[in-house]
C-alpha positions in Angstrom: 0.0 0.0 0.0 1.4 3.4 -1.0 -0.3 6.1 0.1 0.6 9.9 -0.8 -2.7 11.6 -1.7 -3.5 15.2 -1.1 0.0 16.5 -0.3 2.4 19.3 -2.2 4.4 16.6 -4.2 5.8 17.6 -7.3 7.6 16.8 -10.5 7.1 13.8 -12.7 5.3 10.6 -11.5 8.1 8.3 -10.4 9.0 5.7 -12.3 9.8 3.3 -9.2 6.7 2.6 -7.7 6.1 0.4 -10.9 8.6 -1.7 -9.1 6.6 -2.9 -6.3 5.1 -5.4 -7.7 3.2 -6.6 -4.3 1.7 -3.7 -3.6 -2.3 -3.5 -3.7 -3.3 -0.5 -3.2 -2.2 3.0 -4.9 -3.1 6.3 -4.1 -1.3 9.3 -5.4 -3.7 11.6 -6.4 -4.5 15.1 -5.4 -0.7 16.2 -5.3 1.0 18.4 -8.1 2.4 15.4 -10.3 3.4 16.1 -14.3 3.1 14.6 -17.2 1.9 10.5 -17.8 1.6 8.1 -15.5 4.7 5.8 -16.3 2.6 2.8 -18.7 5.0 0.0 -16.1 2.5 0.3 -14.1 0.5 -2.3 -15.6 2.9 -4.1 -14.5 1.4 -4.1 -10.6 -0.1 -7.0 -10.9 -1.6 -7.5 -7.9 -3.0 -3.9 -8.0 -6.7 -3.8 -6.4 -7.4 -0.1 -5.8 -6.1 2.4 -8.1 -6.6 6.1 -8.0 -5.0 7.2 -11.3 -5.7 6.1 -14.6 -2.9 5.0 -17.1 -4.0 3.6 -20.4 -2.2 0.6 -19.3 -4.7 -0.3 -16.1 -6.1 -2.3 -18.8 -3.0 -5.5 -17.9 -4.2 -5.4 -14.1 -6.8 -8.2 -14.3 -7.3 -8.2 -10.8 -8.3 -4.6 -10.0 -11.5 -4.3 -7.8 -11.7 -0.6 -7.7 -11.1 2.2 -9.4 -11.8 5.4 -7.6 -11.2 8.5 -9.8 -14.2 11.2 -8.9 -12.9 15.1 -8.2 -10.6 15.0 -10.3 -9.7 17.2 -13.8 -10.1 14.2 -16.2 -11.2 15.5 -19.4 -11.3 12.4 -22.0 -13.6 10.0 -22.7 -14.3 7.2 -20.7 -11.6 4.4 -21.3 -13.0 1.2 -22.3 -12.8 -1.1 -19.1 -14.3 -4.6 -20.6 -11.1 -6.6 -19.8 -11.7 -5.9 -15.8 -13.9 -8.5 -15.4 -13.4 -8.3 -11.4 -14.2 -4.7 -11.5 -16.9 -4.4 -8.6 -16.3 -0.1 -8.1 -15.9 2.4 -10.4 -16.0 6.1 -9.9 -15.2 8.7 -12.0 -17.6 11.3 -11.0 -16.7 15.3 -10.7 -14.6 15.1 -13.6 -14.9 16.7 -16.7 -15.2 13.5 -18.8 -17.1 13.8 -22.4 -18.2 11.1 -25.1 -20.7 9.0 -24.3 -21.2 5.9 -21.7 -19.3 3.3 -23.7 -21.4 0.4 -24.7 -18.3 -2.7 -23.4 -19.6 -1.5 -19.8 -22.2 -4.1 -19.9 -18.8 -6.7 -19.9 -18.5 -5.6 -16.3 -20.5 -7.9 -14.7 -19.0 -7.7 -11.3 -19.6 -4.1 -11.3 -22.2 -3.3 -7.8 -21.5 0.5 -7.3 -20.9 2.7 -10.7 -20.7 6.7 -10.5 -20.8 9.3 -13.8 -22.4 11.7 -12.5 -21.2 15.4 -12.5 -19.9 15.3 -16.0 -20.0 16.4 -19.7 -21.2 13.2 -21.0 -23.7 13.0 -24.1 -25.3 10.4 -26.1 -27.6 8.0 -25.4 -27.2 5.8 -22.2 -26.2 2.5 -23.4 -28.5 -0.5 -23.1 -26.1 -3.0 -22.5 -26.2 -1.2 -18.5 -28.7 -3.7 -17.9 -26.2 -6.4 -18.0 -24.6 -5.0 -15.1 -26.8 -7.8 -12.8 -25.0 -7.0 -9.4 -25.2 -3.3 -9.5 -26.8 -1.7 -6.5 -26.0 1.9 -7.0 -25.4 3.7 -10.6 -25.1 7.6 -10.8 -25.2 9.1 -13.9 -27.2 12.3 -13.3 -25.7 16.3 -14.0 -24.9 15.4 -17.5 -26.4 15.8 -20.6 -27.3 11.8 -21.5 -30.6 10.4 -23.0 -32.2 7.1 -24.5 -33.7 4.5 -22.2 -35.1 4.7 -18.7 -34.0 2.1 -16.5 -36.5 0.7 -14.5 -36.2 0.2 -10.7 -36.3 -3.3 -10.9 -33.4 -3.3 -12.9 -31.3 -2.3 -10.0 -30.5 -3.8 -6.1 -30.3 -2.3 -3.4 
């Protein structure tokens, strides 16, 4: 477990905690970090929380939860159908834009899912209903339409 959120650090993201390859839990965010997240990280293996989000997050197979809301992200939201053990995933407060990508519904594992406070458009995706095990979903304070999804389609 590293943890170094919400202090002064600056510079570029270091290239040596890819190294710990035990380590489970990562948590750097709110500091004054430059430029890419290193891509070795994919190489954390045993990575189940992660805070940042690298294009290569998509090796770590294992990752539970991905917390990423009140943040500055401004892309699109990555396409996360290889985390099949994904039961979290927040990336509310952000400025994300695009659309709800349709490979959500691969996320079966998926319980507790947070959009909300966006810029995302389009239509809300039906493959959401495959998302069996979710029991709370937030998408509101953007600008989305298409279906309505019925009560019964989530549990609390």
């Amino acid at each position: 477990m590293l943890l170094l959120s919400g202090n002064k650090i600056d510079g570029k993201y270091p290239k040596s905690i890819c190294k710990c390859g035990e380590m489970e839990d990562l948590r750097i965010s709110s500091n004054q970090l430059t430029g890419n997240i290193p891509t070795e990280i994919g190489n954390l293996t045993k990575l189940t929380l992660l805070r940042e989000i690298p294009s290569s997050i998509f090796n770590i197979s294992s990752l539970e939860r991905v917390y990423l809301g009140n943040n500055i992200l401004t892309r699109c939201i990555p396409i996360f159908n290889s985390l099949t053990r994904l039961q979290i995933l927040y990336l509310d407060s952000n400025n994300l834009m695009g659309g709800i990508p349709k490979e959500i519904g691969y996320l079966t594992s998926l319980q507790h899912l947070k959009f909300n406070k966006n810029n995302l458009t389009g239509n809300i995706p039906k493959q959401i209903r495959n998302l069996t095990v979710l029991r709370t979903l937030y998408i509101d304070s953007n600008k989305l339409t298409g279906m309505y999804i019925s009560i019964d389609t989530i549990t609390v």
